[in-house]
Backbone as XML, in Angstrom:
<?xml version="1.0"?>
<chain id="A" units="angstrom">
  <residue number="1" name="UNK">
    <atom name="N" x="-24.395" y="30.733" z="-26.190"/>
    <atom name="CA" x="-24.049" y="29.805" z="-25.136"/>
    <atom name="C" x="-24.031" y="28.392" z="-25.704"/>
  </residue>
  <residue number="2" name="UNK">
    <atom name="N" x="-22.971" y="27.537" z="-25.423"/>
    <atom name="CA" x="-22.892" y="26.209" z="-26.121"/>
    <atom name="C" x="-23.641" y="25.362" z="-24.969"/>
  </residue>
  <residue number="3" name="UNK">
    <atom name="N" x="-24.289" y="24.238" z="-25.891"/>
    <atom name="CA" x="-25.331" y="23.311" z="-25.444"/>
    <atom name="C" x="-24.546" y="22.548" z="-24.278"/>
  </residue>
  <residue number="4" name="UNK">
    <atom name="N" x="-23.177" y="22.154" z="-24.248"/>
    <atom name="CA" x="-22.726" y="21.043" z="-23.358"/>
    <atom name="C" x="-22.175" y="21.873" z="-22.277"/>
  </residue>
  <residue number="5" name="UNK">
    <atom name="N" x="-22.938" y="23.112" z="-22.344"/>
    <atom name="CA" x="-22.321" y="23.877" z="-20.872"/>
    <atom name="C" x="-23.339" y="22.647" z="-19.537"/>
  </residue>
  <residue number="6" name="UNK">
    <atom name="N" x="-22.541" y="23.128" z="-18.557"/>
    <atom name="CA" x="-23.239" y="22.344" z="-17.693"/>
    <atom name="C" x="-24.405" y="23.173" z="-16.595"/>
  </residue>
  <residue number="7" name="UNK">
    <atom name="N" x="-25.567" y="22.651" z="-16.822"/>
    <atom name="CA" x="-26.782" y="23.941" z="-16.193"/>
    <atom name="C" x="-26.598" y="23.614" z="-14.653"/>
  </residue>
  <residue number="8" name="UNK">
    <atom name="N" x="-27.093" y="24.338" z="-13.791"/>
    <atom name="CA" x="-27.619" y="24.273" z="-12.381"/>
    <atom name="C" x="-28.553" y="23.515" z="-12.079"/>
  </residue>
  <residue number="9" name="UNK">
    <atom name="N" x="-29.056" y="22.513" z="-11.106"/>
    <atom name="CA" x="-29.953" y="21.743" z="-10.889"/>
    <atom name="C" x="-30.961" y="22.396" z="-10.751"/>
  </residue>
  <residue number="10" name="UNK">
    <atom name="N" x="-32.000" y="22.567" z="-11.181"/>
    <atom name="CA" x="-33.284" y="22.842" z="-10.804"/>
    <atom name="C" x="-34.093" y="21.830" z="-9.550"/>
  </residue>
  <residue number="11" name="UNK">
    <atom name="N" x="-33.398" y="21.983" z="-8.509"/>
    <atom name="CA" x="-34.077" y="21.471" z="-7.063"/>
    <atom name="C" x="-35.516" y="21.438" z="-6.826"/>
  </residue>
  <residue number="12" name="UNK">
    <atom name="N" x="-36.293" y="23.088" z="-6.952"/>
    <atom name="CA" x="-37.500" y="23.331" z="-6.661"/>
    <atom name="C" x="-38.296" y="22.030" z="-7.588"/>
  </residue>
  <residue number="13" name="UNK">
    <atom name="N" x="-37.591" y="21.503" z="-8.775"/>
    <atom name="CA" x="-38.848" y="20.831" z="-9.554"/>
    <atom name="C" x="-38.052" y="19.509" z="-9.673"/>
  </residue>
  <residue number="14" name="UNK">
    <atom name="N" x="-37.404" y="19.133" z="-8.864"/>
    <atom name="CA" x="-36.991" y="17.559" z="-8.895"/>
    <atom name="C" x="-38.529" y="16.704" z="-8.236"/>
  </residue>
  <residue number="15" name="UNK">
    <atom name="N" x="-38.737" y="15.455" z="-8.334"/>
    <atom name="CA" x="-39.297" y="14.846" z="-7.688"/>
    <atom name="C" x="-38.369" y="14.554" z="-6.224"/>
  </residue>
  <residue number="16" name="UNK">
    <atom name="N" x="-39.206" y="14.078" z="-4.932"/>
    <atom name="CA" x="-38.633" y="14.011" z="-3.989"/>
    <atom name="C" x="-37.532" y="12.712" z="-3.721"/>
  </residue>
  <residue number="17" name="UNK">
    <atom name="N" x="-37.838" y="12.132" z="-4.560"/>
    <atom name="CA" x="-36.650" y="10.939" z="-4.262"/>
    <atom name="C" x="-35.662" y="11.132" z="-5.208"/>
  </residue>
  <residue number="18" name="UNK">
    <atom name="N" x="-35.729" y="12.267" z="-6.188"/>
    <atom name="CA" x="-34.225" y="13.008" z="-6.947"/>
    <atom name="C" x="-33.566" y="13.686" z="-6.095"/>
  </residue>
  <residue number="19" name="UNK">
    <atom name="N" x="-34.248" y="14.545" z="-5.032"/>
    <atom name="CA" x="-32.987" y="15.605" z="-4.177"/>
    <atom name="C" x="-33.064" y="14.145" z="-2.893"/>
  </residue>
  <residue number="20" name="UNK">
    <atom name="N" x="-33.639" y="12.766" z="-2.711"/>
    <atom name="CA" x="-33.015" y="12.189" z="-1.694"/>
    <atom name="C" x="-31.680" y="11.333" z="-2.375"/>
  </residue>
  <residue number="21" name="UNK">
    <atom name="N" x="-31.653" y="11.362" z="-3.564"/>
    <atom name="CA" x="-30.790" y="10.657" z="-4.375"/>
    <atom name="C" x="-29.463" y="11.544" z="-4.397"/>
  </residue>
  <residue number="22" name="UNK">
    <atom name="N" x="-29.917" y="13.020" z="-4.696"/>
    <atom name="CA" x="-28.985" y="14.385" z="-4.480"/>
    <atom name="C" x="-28.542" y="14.094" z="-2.724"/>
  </residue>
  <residue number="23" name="UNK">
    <atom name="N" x="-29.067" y="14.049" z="-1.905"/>
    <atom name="CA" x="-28.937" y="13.889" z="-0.532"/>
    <atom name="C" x="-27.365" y="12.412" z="-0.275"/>
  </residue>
  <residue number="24" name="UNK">
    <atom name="N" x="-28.092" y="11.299" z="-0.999"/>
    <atom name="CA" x="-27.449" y="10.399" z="-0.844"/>
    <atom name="C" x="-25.718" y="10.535" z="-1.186"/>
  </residue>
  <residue number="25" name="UNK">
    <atom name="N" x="-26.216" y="11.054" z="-2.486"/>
    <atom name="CA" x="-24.623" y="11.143" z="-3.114"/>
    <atom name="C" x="-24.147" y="12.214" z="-2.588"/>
  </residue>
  <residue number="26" name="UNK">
    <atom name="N" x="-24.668" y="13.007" z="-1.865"/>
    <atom name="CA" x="-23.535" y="14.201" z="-0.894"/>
    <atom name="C" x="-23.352" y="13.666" z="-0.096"/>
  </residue>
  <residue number="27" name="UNK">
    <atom name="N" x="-23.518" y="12.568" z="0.617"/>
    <atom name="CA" x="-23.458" y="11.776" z="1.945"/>
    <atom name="C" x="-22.467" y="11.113" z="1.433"/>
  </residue>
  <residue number="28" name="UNK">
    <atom name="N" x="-22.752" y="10.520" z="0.271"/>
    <atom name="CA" x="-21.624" y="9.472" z="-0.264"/>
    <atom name="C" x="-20.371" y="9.990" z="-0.293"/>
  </residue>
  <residue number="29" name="UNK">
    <atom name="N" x="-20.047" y="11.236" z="-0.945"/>
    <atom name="CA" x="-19.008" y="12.413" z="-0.751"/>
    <atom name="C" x="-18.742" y="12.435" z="0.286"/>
  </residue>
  <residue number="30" name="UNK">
    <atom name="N" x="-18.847" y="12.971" z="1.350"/>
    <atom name="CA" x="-18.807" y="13.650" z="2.692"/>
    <atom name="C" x="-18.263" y="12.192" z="3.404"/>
  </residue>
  <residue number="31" name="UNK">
    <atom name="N" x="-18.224" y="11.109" z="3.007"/>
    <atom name="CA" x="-17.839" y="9.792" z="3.342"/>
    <atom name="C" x="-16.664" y="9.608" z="2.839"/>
  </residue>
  <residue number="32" name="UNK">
    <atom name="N" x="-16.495" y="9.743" z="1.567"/>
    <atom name="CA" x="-15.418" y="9.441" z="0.934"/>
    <atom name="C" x="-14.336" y="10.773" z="1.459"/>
  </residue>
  <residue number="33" name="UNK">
    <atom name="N" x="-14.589" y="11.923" z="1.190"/>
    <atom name="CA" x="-13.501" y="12.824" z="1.555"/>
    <atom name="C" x="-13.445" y="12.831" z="3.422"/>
  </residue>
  <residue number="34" name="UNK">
    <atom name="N" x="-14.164" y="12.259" z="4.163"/>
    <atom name="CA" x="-13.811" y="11.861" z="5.576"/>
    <atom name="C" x="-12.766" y="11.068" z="5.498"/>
  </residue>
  <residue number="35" name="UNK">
    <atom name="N" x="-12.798" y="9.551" z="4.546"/>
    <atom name="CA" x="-12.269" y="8.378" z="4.963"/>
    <atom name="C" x="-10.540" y="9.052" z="3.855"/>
  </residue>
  <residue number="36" name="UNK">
    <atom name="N" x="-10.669" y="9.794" z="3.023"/>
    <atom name="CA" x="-9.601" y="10.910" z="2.408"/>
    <atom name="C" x="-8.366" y="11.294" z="3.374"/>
  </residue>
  <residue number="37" name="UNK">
    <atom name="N" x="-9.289" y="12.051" z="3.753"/>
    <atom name="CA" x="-8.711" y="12.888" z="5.128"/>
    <atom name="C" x="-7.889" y="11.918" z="6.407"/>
  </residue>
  <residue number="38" name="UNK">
    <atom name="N" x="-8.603" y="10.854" z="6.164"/>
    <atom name="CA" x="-8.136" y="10.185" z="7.855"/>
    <atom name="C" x="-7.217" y="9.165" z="7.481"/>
  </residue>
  <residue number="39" name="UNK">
    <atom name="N" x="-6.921" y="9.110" z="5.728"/>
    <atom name="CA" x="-5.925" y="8.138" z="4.955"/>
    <atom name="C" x="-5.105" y="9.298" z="4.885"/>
  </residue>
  <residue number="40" name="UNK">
    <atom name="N" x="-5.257" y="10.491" z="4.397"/>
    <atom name="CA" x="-3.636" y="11.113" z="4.243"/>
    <atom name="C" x="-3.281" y="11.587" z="5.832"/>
  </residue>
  <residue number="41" name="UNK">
    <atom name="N" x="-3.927" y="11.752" z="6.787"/>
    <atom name="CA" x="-3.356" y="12.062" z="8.507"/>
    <atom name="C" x="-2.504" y="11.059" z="8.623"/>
  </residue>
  <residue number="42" name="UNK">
    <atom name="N" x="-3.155" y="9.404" z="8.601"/>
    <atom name="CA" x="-2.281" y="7.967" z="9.032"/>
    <atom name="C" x="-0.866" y="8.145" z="7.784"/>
  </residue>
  <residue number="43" name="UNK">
    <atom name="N" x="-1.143" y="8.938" z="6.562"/>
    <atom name="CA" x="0.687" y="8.848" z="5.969"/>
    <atom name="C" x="1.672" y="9.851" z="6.275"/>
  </residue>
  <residue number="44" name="UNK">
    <atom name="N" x="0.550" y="11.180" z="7.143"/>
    <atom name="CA" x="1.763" y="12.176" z="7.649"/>
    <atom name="C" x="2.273" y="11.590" z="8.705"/>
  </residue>
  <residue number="45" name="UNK">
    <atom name="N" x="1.709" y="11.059" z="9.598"/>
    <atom name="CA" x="1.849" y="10.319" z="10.929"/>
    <atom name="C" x="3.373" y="9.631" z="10.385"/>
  </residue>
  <residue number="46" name="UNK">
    <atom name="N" x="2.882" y="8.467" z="9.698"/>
    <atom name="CA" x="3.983" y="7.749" z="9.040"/>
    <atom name="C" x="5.208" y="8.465" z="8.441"/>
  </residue>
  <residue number="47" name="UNK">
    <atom name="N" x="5.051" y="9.182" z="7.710"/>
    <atom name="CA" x="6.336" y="9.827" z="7.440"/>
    <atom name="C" x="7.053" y="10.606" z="8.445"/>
  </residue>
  <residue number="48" name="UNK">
    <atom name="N" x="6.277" y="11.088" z="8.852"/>
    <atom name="CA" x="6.914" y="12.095" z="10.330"/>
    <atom name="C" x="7.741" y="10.849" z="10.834"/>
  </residue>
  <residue number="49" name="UNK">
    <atom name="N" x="6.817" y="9.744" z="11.802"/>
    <atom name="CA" x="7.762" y="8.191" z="11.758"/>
    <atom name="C" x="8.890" y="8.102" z="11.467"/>
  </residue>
  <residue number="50" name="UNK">
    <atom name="N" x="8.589" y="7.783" z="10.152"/>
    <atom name="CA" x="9.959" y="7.288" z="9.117"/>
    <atom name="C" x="10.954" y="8.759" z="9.096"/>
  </residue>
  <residue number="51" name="UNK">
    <atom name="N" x="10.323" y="9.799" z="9.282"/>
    <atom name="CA" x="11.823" y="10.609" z="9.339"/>
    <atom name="C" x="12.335" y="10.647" z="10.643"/>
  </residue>
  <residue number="52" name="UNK">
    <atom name="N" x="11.800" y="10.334" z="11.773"/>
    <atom name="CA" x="12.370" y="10.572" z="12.944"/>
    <atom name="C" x="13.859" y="9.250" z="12.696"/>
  </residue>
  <residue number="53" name="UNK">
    <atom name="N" x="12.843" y="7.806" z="12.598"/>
    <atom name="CA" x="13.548" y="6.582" z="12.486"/>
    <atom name="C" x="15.037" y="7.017" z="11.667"/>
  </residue>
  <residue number="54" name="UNK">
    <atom name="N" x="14.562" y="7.448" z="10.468"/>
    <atom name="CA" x="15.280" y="7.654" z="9.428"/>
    <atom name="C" x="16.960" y="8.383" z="10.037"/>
  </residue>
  <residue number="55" name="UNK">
    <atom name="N" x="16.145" y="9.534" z="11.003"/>
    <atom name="CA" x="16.936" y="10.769" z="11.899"/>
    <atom name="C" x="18.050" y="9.808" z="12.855"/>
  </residue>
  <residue number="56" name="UNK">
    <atom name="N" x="17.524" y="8.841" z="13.635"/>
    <atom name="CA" x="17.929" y="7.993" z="14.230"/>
    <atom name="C" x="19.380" y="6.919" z="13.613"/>
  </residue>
  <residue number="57" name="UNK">
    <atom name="N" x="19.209" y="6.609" z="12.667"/>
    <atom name="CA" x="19.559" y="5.441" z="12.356"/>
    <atom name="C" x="20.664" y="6.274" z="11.422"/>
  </residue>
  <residue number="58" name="UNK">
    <atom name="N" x="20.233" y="7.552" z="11.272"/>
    <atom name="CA" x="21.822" y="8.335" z="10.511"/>
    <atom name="C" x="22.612" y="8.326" z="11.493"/>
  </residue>
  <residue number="59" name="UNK">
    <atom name="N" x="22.109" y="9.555" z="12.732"/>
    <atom name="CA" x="22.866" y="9.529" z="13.683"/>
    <atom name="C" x="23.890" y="8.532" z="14.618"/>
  </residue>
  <residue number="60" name="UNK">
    <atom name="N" x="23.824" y="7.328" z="14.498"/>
    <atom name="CA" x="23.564" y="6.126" z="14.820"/>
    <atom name="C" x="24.957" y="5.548" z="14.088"/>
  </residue>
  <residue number="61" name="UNK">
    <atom name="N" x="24.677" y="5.312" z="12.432"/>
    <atom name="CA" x="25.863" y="5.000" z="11.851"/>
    <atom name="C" x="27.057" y="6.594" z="11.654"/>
  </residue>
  <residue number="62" name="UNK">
    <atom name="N" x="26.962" y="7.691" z="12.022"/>
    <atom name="CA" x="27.500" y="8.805" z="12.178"/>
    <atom name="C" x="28.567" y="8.671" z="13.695"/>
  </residue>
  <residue number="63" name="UNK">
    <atom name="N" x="27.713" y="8.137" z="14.284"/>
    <atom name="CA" x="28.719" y="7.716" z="16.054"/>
    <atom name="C" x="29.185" y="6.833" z="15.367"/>
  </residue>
  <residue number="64" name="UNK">
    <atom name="N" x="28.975" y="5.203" z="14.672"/>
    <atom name="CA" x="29.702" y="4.398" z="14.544"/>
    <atom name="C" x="31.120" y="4.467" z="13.568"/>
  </residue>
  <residue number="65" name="UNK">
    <atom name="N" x="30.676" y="5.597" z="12.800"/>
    <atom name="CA" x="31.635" y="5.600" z="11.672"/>
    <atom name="C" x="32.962" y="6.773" z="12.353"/>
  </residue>
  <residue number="66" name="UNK">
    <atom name="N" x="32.236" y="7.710" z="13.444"/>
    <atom name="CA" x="33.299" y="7.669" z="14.133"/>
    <atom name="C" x="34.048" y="6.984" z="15.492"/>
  </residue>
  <residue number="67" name="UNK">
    <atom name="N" x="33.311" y="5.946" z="15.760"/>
    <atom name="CA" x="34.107" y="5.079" z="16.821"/>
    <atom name="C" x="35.008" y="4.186" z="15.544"/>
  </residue>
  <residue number="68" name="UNK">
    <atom name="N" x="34.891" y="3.738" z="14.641"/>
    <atom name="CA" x="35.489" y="3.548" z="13.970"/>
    <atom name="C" x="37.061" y="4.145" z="13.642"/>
  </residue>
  <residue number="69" name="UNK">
    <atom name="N" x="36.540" y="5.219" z="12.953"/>
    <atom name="CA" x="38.140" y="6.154" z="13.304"/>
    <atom name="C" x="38.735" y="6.182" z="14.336"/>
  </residue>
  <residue number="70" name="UNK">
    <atom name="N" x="38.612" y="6.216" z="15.332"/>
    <atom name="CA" x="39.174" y="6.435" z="16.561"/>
    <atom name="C" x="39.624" y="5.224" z="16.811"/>
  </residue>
  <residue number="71" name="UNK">
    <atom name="N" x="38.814" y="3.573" z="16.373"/>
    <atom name="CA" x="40.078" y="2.835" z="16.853"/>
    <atom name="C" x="40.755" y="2.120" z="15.528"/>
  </residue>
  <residue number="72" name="UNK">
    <atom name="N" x="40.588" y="2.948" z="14.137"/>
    <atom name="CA" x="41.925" y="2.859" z="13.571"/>
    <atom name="C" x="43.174" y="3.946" z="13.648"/>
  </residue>
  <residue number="73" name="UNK">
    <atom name="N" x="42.949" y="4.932" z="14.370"/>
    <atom name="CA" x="43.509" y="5.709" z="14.973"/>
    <atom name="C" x="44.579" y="5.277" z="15.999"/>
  </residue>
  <residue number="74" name="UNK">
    <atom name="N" x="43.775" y="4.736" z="17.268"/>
    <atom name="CA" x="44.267" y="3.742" z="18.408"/>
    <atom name="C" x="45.124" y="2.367" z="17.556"/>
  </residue>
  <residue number="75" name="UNK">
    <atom name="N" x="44.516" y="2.270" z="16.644"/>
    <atom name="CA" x="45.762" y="1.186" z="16.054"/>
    <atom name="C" x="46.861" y="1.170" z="15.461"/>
  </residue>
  <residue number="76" name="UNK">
    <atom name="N" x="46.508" y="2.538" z="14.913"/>
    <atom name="CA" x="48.050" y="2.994" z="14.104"/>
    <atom name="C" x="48.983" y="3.364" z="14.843"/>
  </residue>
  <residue number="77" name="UNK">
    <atom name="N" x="48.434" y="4.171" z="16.139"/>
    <atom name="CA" x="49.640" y="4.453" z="17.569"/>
    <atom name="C" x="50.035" y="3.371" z="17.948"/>
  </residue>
  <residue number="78" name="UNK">
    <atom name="N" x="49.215" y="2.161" z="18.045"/>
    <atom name="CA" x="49.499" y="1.395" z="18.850"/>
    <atom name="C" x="50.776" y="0.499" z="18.018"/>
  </residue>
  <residue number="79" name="UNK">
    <atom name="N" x="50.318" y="0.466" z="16.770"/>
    <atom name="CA" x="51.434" y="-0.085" z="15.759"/>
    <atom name="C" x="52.325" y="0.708" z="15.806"/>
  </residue>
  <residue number="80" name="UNK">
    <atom name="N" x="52.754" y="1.976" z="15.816"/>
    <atom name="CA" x="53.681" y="3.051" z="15.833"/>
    <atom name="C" x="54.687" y="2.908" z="16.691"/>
  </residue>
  <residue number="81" name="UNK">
    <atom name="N" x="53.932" y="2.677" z="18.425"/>
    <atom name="CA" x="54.532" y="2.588" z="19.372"/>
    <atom name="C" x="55.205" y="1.221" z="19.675"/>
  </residue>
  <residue number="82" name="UNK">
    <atom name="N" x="54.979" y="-0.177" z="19.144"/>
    <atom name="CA" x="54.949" y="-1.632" z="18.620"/>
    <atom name="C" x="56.230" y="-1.439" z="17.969"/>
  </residue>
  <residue number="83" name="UNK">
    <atom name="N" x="56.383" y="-0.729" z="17.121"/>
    <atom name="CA" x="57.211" y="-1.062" z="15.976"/>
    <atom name="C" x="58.428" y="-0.486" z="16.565"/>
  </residue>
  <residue number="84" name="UNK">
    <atom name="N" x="58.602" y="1.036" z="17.151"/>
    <atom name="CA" x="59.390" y="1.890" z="17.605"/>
    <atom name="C" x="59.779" y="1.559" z="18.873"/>
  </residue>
  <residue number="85" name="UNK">
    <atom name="N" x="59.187" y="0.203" z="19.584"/>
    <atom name="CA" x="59.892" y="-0.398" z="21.046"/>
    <atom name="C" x="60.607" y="-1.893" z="20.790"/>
  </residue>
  <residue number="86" name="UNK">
    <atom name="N" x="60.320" y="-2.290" z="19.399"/>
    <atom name="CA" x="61.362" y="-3.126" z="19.466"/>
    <atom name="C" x="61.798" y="-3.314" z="18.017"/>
  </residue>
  <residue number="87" name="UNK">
    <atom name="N" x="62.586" y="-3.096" z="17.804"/>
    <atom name="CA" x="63.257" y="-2.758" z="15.903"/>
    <atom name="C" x="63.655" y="-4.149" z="16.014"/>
  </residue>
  <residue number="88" name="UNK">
    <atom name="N" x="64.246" y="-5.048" z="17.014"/>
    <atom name="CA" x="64.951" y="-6.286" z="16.593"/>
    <atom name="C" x="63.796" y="-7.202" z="16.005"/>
  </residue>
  <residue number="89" name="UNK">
    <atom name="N" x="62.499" y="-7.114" z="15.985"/>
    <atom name="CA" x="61.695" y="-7.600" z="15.953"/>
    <atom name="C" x="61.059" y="-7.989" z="14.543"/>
  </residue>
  <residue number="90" name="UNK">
    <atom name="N" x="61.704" y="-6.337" z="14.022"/>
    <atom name="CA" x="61.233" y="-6.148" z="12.138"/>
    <atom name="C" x="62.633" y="-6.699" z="11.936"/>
  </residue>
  <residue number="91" name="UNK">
    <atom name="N" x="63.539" y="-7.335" z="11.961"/>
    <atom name="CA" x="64.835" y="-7.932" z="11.327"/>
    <atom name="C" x="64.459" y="-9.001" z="10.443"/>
  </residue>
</chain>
């Protein structure tokens, strides 16, 4: 067995302010992976957010890019019908 294995605490023979020190730093843990936990919830939150927004703002330029077509559409008839009601006009 190599020396830099890492042993098991021997608890029964700590002095009592080693397992309150053991106590502390599991508290300290149990703090840190709380305040963990309640930092990655607030970035799912957020991304969920940002994809709805994200969802939004496609849809959004998707209507505009087709109201768009539709009135270069409406303009080309309208030029079509312009041009084809009075020919003396293109002379």
């Amino acid at each position: 067995m190599s020396s830099n294995v890492l042993k098991p605490i021997d608890i029964e023979n700590k002095q009592p302010n080693d397992i309150e020190a053991l106590h502390q730093i599991i508290r300290s843990y149990k703090k840190m992976v709380g305040e963990r936990d309640s930092q990655i919830k607030k970035l799912m939150d957020l991304n969920e957010k940002l994809q709805l927004d994200f969802k939004k703002l496609s849809d959004h330029v998707n209507n505009l890019e087709k109201e768009i077509a539709d009135v270069k559409q409406q303009l080309k008839k309208q030029h079509e019908i312009d041009s084809n009601s009075s020919p003396e006009s293109n002379k």
